[in-house]
N, C-alpha and C positions, 0 to 999 in steps of 0.2 A: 831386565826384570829378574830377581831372586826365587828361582824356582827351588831351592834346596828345603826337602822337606814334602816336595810334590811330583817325588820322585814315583811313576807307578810298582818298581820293583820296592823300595823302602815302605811302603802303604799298601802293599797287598791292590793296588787299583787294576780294573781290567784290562786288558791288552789291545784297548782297541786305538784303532787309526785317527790322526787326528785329521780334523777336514783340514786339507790344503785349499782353498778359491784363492782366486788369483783377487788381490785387495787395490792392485795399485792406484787403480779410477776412482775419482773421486763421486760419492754416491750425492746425490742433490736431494735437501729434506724439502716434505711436503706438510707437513705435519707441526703446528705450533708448537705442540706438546714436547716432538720431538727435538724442536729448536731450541725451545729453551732452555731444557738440560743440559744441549750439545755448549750452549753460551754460560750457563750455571758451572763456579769454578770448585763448585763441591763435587758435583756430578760429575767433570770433566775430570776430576782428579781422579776417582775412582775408576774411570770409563780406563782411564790412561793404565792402570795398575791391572788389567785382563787385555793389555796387545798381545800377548803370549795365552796359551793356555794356562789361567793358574785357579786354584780355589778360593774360597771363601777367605777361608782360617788366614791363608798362604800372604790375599791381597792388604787384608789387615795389617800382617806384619811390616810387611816390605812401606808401608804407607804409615807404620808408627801408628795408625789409628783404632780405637774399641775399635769391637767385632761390630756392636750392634750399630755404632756410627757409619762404619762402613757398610753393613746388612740393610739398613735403612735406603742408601742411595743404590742399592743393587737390586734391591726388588725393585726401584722405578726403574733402573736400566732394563733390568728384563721385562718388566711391562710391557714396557715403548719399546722392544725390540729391537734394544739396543745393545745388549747381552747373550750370547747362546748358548748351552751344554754342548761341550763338544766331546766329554768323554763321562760316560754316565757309571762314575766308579764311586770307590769311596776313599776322598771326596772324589763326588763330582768338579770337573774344570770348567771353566767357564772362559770364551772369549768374547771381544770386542767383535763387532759385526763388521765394522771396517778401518781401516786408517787414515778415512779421507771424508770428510762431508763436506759438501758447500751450502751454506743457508742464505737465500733471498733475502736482501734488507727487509722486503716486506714481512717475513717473517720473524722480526727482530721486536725490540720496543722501542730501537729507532727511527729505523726508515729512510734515513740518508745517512750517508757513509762518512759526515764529520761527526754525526750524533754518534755513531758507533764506534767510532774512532775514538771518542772522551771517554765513552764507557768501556773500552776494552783500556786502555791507560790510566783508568780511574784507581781499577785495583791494584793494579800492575806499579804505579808510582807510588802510593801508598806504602806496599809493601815494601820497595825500592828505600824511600826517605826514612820509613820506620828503622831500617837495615843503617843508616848511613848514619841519622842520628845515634841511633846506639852506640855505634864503633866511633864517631867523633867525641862523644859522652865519655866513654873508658878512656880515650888518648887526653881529654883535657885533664883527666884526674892526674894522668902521668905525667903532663907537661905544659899542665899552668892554664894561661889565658887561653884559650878556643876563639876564633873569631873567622872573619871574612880576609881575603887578599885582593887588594885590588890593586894590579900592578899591571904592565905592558906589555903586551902580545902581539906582534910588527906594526900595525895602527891601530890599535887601540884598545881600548883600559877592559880587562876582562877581570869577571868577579871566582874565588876559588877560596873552598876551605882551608883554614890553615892555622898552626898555633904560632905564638907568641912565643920563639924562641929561638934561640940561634941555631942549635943543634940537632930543630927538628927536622926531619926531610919525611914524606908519605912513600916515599921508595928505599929507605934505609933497609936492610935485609929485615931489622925487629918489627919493623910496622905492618900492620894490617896492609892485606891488596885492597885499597878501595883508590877509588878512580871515579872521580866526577867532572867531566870538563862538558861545556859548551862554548860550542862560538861558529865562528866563519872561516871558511876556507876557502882561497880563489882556485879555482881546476879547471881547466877544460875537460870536454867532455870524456875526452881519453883517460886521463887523469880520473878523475870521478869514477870510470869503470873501473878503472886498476885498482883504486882504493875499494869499490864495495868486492871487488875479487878476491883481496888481499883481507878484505877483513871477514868474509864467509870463510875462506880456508884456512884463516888463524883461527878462528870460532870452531870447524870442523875438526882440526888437528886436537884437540883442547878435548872436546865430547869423545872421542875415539879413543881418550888415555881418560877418563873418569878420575879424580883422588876421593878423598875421604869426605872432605868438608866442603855441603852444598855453599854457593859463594850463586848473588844476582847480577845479573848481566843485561844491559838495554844501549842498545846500537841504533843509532838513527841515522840516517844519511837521504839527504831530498836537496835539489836543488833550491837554492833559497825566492821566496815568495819576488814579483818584481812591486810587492806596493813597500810603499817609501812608509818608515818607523816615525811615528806620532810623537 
């Protein structure tokens, strides 16, 4: 988080101590109210932008959004006590109450964990396709026909975007990083750990060095279902 600007010596703010508690534990809500904000990706976005001690003004910027867009879901977080002052200056700072909660399916609008499975990937792929179409939209302008590939992948016919051209490649240095694949892998069990090993600490090495330009990212890896494809 971007605290510059929410510096207490630059802001004349007080000198006081900021609470340290120890957050690691994951705290379990009781409270509908509370659950639903903590699932709300307006709410969570804001909640996400005071992990640190920051202001008002501070979390706005850092999040690109109006003040009052963002002042609107802040007064719920601190309603719900979901928000604290932790240094009563000017501005006052504000933190998250923790880094961890766990919510009961029951207190979801789902209630079993495939419902809620659709609905946490509902927005999540939305946002995902909107992202993919766009950038496949810009590359057909630059290189003709846009379409589907359907070609061979050691048995059998897999489907992948791709233009109409001899010279296109999606890994050329000029092209956009996007990367959409689906399919099947045979692993044993060993193999399958090493691969989700390998791709948490690719993901991990990646978040540790941040660049400029946010870019979406969706990792799935499950063994595959044993019922037979209709």
């Amino acid at each position: 988080m971007n605290l510059e600007g929410v510096h207490p010596l630059r802001l004349g703010l007080c000198w006081c101590e900021m609470e340290q508690t120890s957050r690691s534990s994951s705290q379990q809500v009781t409270d509908t109210e509370v659950a639903s904000a903590l699932l709300d990706t307006r709410s969570r976005l804001v909640l996400s932008a005071f992990l640190t001690p920051t202001s008002l003004s501070a979390a706005a910027r850092d999040l690109g959004r109006p003040l009052n867009t963002v002042k609107y879901q802040w007064q719920k977080l601190r309603r719900l006590g979901l928000l604290k002052m932790v240094c009563d200056g000017r501005p006052p700072l504000y933190q998250a109450e923790g880094e961890s909660f766990f919510i009961p399916y029951e207190l979801t609008p789902a209630h079993w964990p495939q419902d809620m499975l659709q609905l946490l990937h509902t927005e999540w792929n939305r946002r995902m396709d909107t992202a993919l179409l766009s950038t496949a939209e810009d590359e057909a302008r630059r290189h003709g026909v846009w379409g589907m590939q359907v070609r061979r992948q050691e048995n059998a016919l897999t489907l992948e975007h791709a233009a109409w051209s001899a010279g296109w490649n999606f890994t050329r240095p000029q092209a956009p990083a996007v990367l959409d694949l689906l399919g099947e892998l045979s692993l044993d069990f060993e193999q399958a750990k090493a691969l989700q090993r390998d791709l948490l600490q690719l993901l991990a090495q990646y978040r540790r060095k941040p660049g400029s330009q946010p870019h979406l990212i969706r990792l799935t890896l499950t063994p595959a279902s044993t019922e037979k494809a209709h």
